[in-house]
Each structure stands twice: as C-alpha cells, then as structure tokens.
NUKETI-144218 format. One record per residue (C-alpha): residue number from 0; residue in three letters; x, y, z. Coordinates in steps of 0.5 Angstrom, whole numbers, plus 500, padded with zeros to 3 digits. Layout:
% residues N
k, r, x, y, z
NUM, ALA, X, Y, Z
...
//
This chain:
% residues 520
k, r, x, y, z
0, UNK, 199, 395, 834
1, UNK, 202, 396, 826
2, UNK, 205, 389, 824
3, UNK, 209, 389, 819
4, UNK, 208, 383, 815
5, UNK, 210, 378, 809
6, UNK, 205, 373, 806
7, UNK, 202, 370, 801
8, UNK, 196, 367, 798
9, UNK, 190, 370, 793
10, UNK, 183, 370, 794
11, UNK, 180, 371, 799
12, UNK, 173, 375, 801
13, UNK, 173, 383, 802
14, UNK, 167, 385, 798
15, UNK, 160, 387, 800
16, UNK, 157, 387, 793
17, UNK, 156, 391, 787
18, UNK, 155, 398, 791
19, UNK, 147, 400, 790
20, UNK, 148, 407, 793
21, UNK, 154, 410, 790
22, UNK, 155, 417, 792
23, UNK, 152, 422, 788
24, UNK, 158, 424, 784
25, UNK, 164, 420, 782
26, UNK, 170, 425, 784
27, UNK, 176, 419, 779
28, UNK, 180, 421, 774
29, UNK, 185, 417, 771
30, UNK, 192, 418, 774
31, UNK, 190, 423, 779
32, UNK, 190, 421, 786
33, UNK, 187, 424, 793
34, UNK, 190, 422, 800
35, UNK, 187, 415, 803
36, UNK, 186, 418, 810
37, UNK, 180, 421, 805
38, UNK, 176, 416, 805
39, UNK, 179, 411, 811
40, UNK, 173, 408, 814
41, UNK, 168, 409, 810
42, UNK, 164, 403, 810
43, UNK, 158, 400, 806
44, UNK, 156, 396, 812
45, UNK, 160, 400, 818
46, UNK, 163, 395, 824
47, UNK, 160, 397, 831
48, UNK, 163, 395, 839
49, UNK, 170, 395, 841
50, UNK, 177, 395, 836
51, UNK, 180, 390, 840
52, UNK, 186, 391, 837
53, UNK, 185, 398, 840
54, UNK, 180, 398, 846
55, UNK, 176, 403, 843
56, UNK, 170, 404, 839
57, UNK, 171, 402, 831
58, UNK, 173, 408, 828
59, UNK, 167, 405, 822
60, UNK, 163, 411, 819
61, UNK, 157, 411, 815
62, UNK, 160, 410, 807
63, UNK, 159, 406, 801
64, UNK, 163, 401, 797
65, UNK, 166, 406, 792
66, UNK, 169, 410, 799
67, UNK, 172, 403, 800
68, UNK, 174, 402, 793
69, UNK, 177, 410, 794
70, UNK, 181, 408, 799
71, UNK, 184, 401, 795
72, UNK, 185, 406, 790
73, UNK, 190, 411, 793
74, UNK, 193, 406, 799
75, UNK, 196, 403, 794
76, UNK, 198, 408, 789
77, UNK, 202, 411, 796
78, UNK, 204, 404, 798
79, UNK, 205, 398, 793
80, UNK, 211, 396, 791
81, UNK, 210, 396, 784
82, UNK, 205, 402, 785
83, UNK, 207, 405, 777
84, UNK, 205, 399, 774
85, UNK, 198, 399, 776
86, UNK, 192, 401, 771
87, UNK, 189, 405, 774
88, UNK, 180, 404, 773
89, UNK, 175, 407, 776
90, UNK, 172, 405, 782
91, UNK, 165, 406, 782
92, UNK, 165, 400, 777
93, UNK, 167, 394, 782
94, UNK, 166, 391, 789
95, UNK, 170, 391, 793
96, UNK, 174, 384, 792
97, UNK, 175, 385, 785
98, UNK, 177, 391, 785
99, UNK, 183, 389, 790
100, UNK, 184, 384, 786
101, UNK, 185, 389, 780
102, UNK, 191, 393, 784
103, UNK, 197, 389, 782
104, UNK, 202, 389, 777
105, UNK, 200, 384, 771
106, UNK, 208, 384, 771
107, UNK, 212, 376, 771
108, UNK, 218, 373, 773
109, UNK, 224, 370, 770
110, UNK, 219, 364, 770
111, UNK, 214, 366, 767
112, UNK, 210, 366, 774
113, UNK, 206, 373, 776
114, UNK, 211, 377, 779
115, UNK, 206, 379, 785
116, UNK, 203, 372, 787
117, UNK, 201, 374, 794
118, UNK, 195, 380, 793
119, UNK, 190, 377, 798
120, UNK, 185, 379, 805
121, UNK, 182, 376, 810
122, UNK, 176, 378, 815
123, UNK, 180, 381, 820
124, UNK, 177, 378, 826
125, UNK, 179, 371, 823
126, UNK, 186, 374, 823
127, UNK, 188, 377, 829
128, UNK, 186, 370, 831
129, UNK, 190, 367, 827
130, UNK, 196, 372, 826
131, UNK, 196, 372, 834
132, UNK, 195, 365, 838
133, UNK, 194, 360, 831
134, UNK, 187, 359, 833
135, UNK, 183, 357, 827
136, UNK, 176, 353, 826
137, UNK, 179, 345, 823
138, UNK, 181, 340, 825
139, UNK, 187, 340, 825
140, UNK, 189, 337, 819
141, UNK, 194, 339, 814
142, UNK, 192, 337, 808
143, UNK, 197, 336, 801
144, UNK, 194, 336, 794
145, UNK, 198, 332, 790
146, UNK, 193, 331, 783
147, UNK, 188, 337, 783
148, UNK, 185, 335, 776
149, UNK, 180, 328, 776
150, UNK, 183, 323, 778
151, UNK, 185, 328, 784
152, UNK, 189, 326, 790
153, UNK, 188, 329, 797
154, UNK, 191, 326, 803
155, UNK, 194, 328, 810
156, UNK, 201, 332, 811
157, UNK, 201, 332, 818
158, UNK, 196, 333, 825
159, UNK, 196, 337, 830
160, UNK, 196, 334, 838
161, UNK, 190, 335, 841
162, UNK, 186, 336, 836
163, UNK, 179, 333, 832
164, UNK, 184, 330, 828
165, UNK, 187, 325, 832
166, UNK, 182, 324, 837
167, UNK, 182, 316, 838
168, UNK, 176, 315, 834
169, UNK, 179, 318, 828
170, UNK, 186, 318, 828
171, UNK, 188, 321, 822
172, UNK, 194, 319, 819
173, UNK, 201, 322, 814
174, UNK, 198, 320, 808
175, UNK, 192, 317, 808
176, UNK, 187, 320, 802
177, UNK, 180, 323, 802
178, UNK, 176, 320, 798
179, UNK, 169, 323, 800
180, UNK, 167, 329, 803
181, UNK, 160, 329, 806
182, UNK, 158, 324, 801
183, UNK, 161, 327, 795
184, UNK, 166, 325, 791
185, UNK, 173, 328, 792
186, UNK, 175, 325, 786
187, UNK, 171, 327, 781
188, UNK, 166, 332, 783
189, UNK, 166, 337, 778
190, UNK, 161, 341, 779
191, UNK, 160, 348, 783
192, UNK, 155, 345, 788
193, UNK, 160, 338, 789
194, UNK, 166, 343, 789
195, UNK, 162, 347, 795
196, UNK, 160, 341, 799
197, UNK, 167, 339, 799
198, UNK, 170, 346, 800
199, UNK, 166, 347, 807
200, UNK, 168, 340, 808
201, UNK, 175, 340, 808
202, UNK, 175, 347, 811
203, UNK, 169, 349, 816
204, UNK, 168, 355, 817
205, UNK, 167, 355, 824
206, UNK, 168, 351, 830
207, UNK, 162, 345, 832
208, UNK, 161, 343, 824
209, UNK, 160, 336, 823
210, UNK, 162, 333, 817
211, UNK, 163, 325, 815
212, UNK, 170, 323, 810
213, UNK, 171, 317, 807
214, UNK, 178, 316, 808
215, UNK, 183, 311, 805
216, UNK, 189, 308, 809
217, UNK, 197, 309, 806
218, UNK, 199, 304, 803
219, UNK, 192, 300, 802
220, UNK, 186, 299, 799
221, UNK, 182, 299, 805
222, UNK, 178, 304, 807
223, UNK, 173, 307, 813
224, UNK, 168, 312, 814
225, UNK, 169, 317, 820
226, UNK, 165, 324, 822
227, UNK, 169, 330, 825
228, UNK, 166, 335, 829
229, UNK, 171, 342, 827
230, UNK, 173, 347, 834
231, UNK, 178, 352, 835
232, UNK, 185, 349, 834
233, UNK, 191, 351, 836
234, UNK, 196, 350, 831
235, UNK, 201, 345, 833
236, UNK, 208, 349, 831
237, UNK, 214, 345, 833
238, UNK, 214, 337, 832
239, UNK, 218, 332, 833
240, UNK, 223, 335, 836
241, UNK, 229, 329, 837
242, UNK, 236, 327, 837
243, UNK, 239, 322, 832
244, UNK, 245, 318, 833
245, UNK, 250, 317, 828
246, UNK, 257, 314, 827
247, UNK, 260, 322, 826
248, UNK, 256, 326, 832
249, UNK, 248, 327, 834
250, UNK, 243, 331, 829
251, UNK, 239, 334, 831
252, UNK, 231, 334, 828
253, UNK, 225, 339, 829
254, UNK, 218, 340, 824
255, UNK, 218, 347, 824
256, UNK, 210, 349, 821
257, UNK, 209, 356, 823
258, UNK, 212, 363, 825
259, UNK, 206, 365, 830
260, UNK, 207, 368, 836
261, UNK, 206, 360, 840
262, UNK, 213, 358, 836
263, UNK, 218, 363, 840
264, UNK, 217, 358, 846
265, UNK, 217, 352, 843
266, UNK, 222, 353, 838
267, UNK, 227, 356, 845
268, UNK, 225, 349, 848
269, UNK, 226, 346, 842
270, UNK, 233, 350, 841
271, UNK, 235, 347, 850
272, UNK, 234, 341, 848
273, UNK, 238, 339, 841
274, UNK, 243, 343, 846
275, UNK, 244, 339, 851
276, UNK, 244, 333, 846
277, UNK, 250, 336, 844
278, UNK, 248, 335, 836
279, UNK, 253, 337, 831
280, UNK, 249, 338, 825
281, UNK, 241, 342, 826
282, UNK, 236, 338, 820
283, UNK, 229, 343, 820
284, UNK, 224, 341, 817
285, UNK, 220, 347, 814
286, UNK, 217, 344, 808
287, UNK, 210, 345, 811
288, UNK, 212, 352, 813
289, UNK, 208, 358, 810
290, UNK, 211, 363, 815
291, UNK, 210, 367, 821
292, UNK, 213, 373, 825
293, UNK, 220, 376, 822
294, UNK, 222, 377, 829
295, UNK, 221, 370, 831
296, UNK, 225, 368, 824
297, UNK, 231, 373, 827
298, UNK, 231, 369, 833
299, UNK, 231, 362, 830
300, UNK, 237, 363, 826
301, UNK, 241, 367, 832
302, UNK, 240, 360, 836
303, UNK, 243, 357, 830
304, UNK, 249, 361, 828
305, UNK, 250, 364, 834
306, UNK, 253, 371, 837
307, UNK, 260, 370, 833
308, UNK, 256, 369, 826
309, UNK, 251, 375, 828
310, UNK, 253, 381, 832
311, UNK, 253, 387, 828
312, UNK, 250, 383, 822
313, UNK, 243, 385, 817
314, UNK, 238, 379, 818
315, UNK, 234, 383, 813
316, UNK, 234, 390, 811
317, UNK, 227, 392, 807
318, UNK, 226, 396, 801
319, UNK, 220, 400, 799
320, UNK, 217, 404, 792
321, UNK, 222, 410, 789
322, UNK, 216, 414, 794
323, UNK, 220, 413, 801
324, UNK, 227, 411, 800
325, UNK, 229, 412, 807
326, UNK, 223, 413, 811
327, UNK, 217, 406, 812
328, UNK, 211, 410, 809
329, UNK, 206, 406, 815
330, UNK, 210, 408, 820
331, UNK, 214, 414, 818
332, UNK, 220, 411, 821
333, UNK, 227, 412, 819
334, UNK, 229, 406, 815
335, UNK, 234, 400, 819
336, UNK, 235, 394, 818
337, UNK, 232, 388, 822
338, UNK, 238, 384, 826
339, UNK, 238, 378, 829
340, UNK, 235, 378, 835
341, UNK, 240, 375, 841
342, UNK, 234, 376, 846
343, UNK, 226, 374, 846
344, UNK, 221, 379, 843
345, UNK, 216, 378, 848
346, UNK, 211, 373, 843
347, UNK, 210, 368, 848
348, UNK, 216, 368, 853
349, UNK, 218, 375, 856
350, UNK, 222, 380, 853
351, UNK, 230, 381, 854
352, UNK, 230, 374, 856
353, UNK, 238, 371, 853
354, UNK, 237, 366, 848
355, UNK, 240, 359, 847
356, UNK, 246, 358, 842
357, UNK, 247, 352, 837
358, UNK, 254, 356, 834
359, UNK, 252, 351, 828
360, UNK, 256, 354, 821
361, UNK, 251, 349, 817
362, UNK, 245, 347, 817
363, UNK, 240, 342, 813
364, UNK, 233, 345, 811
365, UNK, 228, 340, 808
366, UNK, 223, 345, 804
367, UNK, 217, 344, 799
368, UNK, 213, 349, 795
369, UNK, 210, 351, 801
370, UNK, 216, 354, 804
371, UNK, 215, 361, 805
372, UNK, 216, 368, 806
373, UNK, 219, 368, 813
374, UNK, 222, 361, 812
375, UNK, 225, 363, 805
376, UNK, 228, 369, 809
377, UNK, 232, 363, 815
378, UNK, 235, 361, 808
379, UNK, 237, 368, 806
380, UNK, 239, 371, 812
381, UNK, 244, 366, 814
382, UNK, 247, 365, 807
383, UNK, 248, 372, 807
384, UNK, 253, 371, 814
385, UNK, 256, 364, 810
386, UNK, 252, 360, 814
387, UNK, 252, 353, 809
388, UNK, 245, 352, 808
389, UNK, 243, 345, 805
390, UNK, 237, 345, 801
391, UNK, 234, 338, 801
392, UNK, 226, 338, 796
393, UNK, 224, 342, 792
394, UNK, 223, 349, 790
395, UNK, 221, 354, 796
396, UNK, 214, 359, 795
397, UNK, 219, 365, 792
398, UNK, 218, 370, 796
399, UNK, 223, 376, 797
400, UNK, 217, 381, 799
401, UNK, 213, 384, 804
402, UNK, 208, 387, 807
403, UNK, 204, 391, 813
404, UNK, 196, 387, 814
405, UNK, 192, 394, 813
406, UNK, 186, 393, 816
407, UNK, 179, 398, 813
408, UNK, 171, 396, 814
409, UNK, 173, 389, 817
410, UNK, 176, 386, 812
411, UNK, 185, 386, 813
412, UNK, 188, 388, 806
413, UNK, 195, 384, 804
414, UNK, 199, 388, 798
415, UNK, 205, 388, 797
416, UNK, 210, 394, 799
417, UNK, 217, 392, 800
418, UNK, 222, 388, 798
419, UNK, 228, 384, 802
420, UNK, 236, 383, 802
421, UNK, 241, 380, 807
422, UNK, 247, 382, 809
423, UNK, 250, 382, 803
424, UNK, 244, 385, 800
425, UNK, 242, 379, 796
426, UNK, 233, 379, 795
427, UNK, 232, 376, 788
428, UNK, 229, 371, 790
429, UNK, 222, 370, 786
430, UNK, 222, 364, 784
431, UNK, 224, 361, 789
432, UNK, 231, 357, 792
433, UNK, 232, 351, 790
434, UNK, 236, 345, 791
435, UNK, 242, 345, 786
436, UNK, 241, 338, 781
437, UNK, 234, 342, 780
438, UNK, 234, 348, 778
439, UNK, 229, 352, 773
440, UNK, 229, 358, 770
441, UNK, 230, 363, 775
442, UNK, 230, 360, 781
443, UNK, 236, 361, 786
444, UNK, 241, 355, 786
445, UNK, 243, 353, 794
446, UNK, 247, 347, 795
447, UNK, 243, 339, 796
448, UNK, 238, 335, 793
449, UNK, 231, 335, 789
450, UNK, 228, 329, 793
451, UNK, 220, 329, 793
452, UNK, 215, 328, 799
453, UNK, 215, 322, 801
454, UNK, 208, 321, 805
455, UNK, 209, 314, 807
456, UNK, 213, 315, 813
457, UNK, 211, 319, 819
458, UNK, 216, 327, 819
459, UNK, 223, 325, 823
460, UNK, 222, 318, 821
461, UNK, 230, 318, 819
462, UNK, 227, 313, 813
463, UNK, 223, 318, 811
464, UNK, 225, 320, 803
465, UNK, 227, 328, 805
466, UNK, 230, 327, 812
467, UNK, 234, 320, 809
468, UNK, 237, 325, 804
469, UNK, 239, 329, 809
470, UNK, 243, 324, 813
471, UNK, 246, 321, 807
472, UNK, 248, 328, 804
473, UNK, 252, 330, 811
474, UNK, 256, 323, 810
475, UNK, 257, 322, 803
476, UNK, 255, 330, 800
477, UNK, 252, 326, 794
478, UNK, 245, 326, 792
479, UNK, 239, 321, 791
480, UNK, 237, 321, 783
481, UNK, 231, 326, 783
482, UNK, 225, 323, 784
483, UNK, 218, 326, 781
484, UNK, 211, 328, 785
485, UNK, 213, 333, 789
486, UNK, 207, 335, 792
487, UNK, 203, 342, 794
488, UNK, 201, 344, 801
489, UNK, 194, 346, 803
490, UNK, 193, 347, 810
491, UNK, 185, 347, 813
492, UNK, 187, 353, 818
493, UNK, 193, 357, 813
494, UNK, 189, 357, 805
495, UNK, 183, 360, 802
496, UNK, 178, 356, 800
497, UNK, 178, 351, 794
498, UNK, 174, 354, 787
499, UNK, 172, 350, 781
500, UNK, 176, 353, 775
501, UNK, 173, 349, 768
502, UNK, 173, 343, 773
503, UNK, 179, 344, 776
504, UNK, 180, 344, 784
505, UNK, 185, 349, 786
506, UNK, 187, 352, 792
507, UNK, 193, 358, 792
508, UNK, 196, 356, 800
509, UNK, 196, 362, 804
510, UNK, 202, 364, 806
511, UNK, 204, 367, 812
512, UNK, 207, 373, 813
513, UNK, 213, 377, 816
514, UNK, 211, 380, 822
515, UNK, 215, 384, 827
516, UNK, 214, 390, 831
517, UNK, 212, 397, 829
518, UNK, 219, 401, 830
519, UNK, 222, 397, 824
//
C-alpha cells in the first residue's frame, strides 16, 4: 500500500558503499533527466523472499549503487518540493546515503534555519514495523537531551508500561539522569569509540541487548547502577488519561505521543472517557509528540471540535511542486483535500464506526520542540475552523510539509513533496508556532505561554510547570514569566543515532509523519 507521509529527522543509513563496479559507462549530463522507473530496483546488494508490503516476491534486480544513485536523482527532479533548487551532481561520485543527503534545497527560512529540516531514510523492515504497530527494539524509555555539549545533561521523559524500563528492578523515573552507559562517561566522552559505546547503549539495535547505566535519581545526588535487557516495545501512545476538578468545570487531560496505527483506539477510548466526565475544557499533551498517521490527526480534532465546527471543512489541503498543480505525482489522483474524519479509518478499530464528540470551541496544547508534523497539523486544522488554540511551552518542530516513504533496494526514502494549508489556506509555518509572549524571528504567534519542561514531576501532575500553566491560564488568562531550559526530545525508538560532531553529541529526533490512505 502507498502511504502518504509527513516526517522529520535527518541521517539515517541507506548507502552500501562507494560503489566498486559502476556500470561501464555513465549516461548523467547535468540537468537532463530520464524517468525513475528506469532505474527502480536496481540494487547493488538485491533483497530475496517475500515484500510483505506485497505478498510477493521482491521486485530487486541485480544493479549497482550508481543505478540507485540514478534513481534518487530523477524521483527527486520529479517530486521534491523544492526540485529547481537541487544542484544537480553526478551520481557515480557518491554512495548512496551521501548522495541522498545531496538532494535538497541549501535554501533557509526566516530564521536562519534549513528550509528542508526533514530529508531522511530508514531500513524499510524497521519501518514498516515502526509506522504500523509502534513496535521498535528499547526499552521504552524516552530520553530528553537538555545540554548536548560537556557537561551534557540527559534524562528521562517518560516511559512505556510494560516495558524493560519499568519493570521493578529498574523503574526509571521522569527526570532521572544518565550518567554512564556501559561504562563510559555520558558526560564527557568525547571521543568517537565512547560516543559508539554510548550510542548503542542508549539505542540498541535490536531486541535481547544487555547494557548497564549508571543513573541519577531527580532531585538527588544519589545514584544506582541497573542493567537493562532491550525487546521489542510497543509504544505506549496515550497516557494519563484523567479528569481534573475545578471550581468553573472538569478538564480533561491526555498525553498524546504518537499518531500510529494503535492510538486511533486509544485516543476514541480516551475521547469516551472525558466525555462521560462531562469536561468543559480539553488540555493535550503533545510536547513529546513527533506525529504519526494524518488520518488519525483528522479524527482526534473531529472528537474535539465536533460535527457543527467540521462538516464541509478542509482539515488540510496538499500542494505539491509546479510539475502537478492538480494531480499527486505518487498516486496519479486528482488533487482533494483531506477532511475531518467523523468515522474511524480502520487503524486499529474497525472502519465506518461513529466517533465520539467533545463539541469543545477551545482547546489547551502543551507543546515543545518536538512537536511536529501531524501534531502541528491539530493546531493548524482546527485555527483554520476558529477553533481557539492555546499554546503552552515552547515552540513546535516547524513542520507544514510532507511526504510519501518510497521505498527502493531496502532502504525507504523521505523527501520532501508538498506543503500543507488549512481551511482558510494558511501553511507558513516553518519555523514553527509558538506561544505569543515568545515569539522569534519567523515562527507563527498562537496565543498562551512560554513555559519550559518541567522534568520534576510526573506528566498530568497538575503541579507540573506546563499543565499548571494551562490551568492557571483558563482561570486568569495571564501567563507565568518565561522561564529558560527548554528542553529537546530524543526518543530511543523515533531518532537516528547519536553522532560526534568536534566533540559534540547531537541527535536530530526523527519525526514521524503524516500518513493516510492512498486515494487522498
């Protein structure tokens, strides 16, 4: 099946080499480009057995890594966004992850940041498993960078149940800080074997990996050694779920993570609940959340706004390059724009089945760096409908932009291939929304507060700085003053690996996508 997909991320493995046995001749000239389907599934190291995306045999022929290079080179002149503002090189100079890594516009936003932030690929087996069910070797364990430069500062976000993360001789805790992996200082390693070390410590490969930590508990200096054994975790996608009382009505809270297939049930189960709390207010946590299906992103803010607010409306309309102004170059279809959906797509709860309302005309996001794609698109789609959003933390991902996952010898692609606009055809959102006493240089004004993360308390503790904010706001409509150290999030089981840069962990979180069904 062809998903349609809006992510973020960079880095990521693709390429087999340098490649050692190029084809006799080379047929690129600068600027001139044959179709793609030339050079599809010419593969330097073929796949053999069964697509299970297909049920059939892998279409993968004997090739060569400047055949896949080939094929790079003119899905991208056909499909990229920004496709004009590639220079063109030759691809028998490159392997293939460089020379991905080549296909982008060297353009910048308003701030100063790369206008294409979200080039990537993954191994394709690793992301069906992820995009469908959430499943991903960890520990479930989300960890935040706060300081990635020595004396650097990593500790936990939050856990999944059931997970090697909070069995009960681990128990890891919101807050608790990493001061060792399998023996190496976290702190100050600075070189590239320790950085390796602790790489594959904090993000194992696969599932039965045992690696040791040395862990720092919130709010103390005291500390304890513990060994965690990976597996394959499925990500917890809603949390915390609750009701809380106040003196002008119920509010209702949620932690929403991810927009993969297992949160359409969890968030209508969720959405049931607050309902027969009768809240008045809706407060969602998505500062953790890099996104997920765009389907389930349409039905989330149908439940909240409801039928009156939605019918007949755009939750968002896709633009692709000047090549297709009325036709998806992936699926040949006439453009239409994505509605809210009233009824469940099928992700996890049977398709056609009504879903529940909250008929809210506000609602109270808590949002972070991390906030993207399918998550920024809640807070368009439903301004777009004169839904009042409320923006409390900082400054979402900036992501207005989207993509089909186009998969080729074994690896799955990310590029960049339209943009987004709500109902009222707003999309200019790259460097992000941010809450309106803390606005820079090109991001988005939405009205709230800058507050930063607080990582003393639990998510849903009404004391917790963000959520605290939120409840004061709807009662007073006045803010806390802006407080420093915001946070970034990296998640075991959504980011690319940690790399040394001149003695500098980083880690660009990867970002999930937008993702629906093929006829839109």
């Amino acid at each position: 099946m062809t998903t349609l997909a809006a992510c973020g991320g960079s880095g990521g493995g693709g390429g087999n080499g340098v490649d050692s046995n190029p084809p006799a001749t080379n047929s690129w000239t600068q600027n001139v480009f044959t179709s793609a389907a030339n050079f599809a599934d010419q593969c330097a190291m073929p796949r053999t057995g069964i697509d299970p995306t297909t049920n059939l045999a892998y279409r993968d022929d004997i090739g060569s890594i400047t055949d896949e290079n080939n094929w790079l080179r003119s899905f991208s002149n056909d499909t990229y966004l920004w496709y004009n503002e590639i220079i063109d090189r030759d691809p028998a100079l490159y392997s293939t992850a460089d020379y991905f890594d080549l296909l982008v516009t060297e353009a910048t936003t308003a701030s100063g940041s790369p206008k294409d932030k979200f080039h990537f690929t993954y191994a394709t087996e690793e992301w069906i498993s992820l995009s469908e069910s959430g499943i991903q070797a960890g520990y479930g364990a989300q960890w935040v960078i706060i300081d990635d430069v020595p004396p650097r500062n990593l500790v936990v976000a939050y856990t999944d149940a059931n997970s090697p993360a909070t069995a009960a001789n681990i128990n890891l805790k919101r807050g608790e800080k990493i001061l060792e992996v399998d023996g190496v200082d976290l702190i100050y390693a600075n070189t590239d074997v320790d950085i390796g070390i602790i790489n594959a410590g904090l993000f194992p490969s696969d599932a039965g990996e045992t690696h040791s930590f040395v862990v720092q508990e919130a709010g103390t200096s005291a500390t304890r050694t513990i060994t965690m054994v990976s597996a394959n975790v499925t990500a917890e996608t809603v949390q915390n779920v609750r009701t809380i009382p106040t003196a002008t009505g119920n509010v209702g809270y949620l932690a929403f993570h991810s927009h993969i297939s297992v949160a359409e049930r969890a968030l209508i189960d969720a959405i049931e609940l607050l309902q027969a709390n009768s809240i008045s207010d809706l407060i969602i946590d998505i500062r953790y959340n890099t996104g997920g299906f765009l389907a389930i992103a349409s039905e989330l803010s149908y439940m909240i706004a409801g039928m009156a607010s939605t019918a007949d409306k755009t939750f968002e309309e896709l633009r692709f390059n000047d090549k297709y102004p009325n036709t998806n170059p992936i699926t040949r279809q006439s453009l239409e724009p994505v509605p809210f959906f009233n009824t469940s797509q099928g992700f996890s709860v049977s398709a056609g089945q009504g879903l529940p309302t909250l008929n809210l005309p506000r609602v109270f996001v808590l949002t972070g760096e991390n906030t993207c794609s399918a998550s920024e698109s809640i807070i368009n789609a439903l301004r777009g409908i004169d839904v009042e959003v409320i923006q409390i933390g900082s400054a979402t991902c900036g992501k207005p932009f989207g993509f089909y996952p186009q998969d080729n010898c074994g690896t799955t692609y990310f590029t960049i291939q339209f943009e987004t606009l709500n109902e009222k055809g707003f999309g200019g959102y790259s460097d992000g929304f941010s809450p309106a006493n803390n606005v820079a240089a090109g991001e988005v004004s939405v009205p709230g507060c800058a507050v930063a993360d607080d990582l003393s308390k639990e998510l849903g503790d009404p004391t917790e700085n963000r959520l605290a904010a939120a409840l004061s706001y709807r009662e007073t409509g006045t803010c806390p003053s802006v407080s420093a150290g915001y946070s970034r999030l990296s998640s075991n089981s959504l980011s690319q690996p940690l790399k040394i840069n001149d003695g500098i962990i980083t880690r660009t979180a990867w970002l999930q996508n937008r993702i629906m069904q093929p006829q839109f």
